[in-house]
N, C-alpha and C positions, 0 to 999 in steps of 0.2 A: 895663569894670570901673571902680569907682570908687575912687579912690587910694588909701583906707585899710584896702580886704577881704588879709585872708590867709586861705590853706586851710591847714591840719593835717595833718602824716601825723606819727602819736604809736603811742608802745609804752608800753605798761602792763604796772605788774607789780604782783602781786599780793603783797597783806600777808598774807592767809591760808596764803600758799604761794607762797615768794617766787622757785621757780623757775619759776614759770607766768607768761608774758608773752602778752600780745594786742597785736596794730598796727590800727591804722585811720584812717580817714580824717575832718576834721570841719572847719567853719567856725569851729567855737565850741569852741574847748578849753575853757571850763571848764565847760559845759555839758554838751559828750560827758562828762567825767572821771563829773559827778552823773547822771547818765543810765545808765552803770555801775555805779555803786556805789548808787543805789539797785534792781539788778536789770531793768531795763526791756530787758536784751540777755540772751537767754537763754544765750548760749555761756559770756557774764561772770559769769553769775548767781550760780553755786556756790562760785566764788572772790572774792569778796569783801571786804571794800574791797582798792581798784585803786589806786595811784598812777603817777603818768607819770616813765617812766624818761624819755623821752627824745622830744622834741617837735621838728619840724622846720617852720617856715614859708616857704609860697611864694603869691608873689603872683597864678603862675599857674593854673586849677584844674586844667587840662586837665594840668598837670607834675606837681602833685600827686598828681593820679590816677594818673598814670602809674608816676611811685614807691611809691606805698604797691601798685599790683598786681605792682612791681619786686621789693619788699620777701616778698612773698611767695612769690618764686618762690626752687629753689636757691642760688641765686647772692646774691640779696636778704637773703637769711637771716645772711650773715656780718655783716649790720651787726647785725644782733639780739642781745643778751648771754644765748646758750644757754648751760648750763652742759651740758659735755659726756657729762657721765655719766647724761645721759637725754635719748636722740634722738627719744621720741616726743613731746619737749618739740617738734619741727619746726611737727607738726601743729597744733599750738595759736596759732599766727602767724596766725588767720584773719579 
């Protein structure tokens, strides 16, 4: 790896509906963010503009990976800002 790569594991919430959150994974934060928000991710598509609640960077990708498929599991989910009063907000972490 060359000194200065970081990988991205980011939750987005959306402005349309601001209790709708996505996480994923990316080299390029602000590229992933216009990549969403101009539609090019079909799940992102409907909700619309996205902004980044909450960006985490690691140097390594293999640990990035590893958290953001952490992040989506039960357990993963508590770092997520669900609002409680809609659990099939869970599903939407994808």
């Amino acid at each position: 790896m060359d000194g200065g790569a970081y990988f991205y594991i980011y939750i987005l919430q959306s402005e349309a509906d601001p209790e709708r959150f996505y996480s994923g994974y990316t080299a390029n934060l602000d590229a992933g963010l216009k990549e969403h928000n101009k539609g090019h991710m079909p799940s992102t598509k409907p909700y619309r503009p996205w902004r980044i609640k909450t960006a985490l960077a690691f140097t390594d990708e293999h640990r990035a990976r590893e958290f953001e498929r952490y992040l989506k599991t039960q357990s993963g989910r508590s770092f997520a800002p669900l609002p409680a009063n809609r659990p099939e907000q869970n599903d939407q972490l994808t």
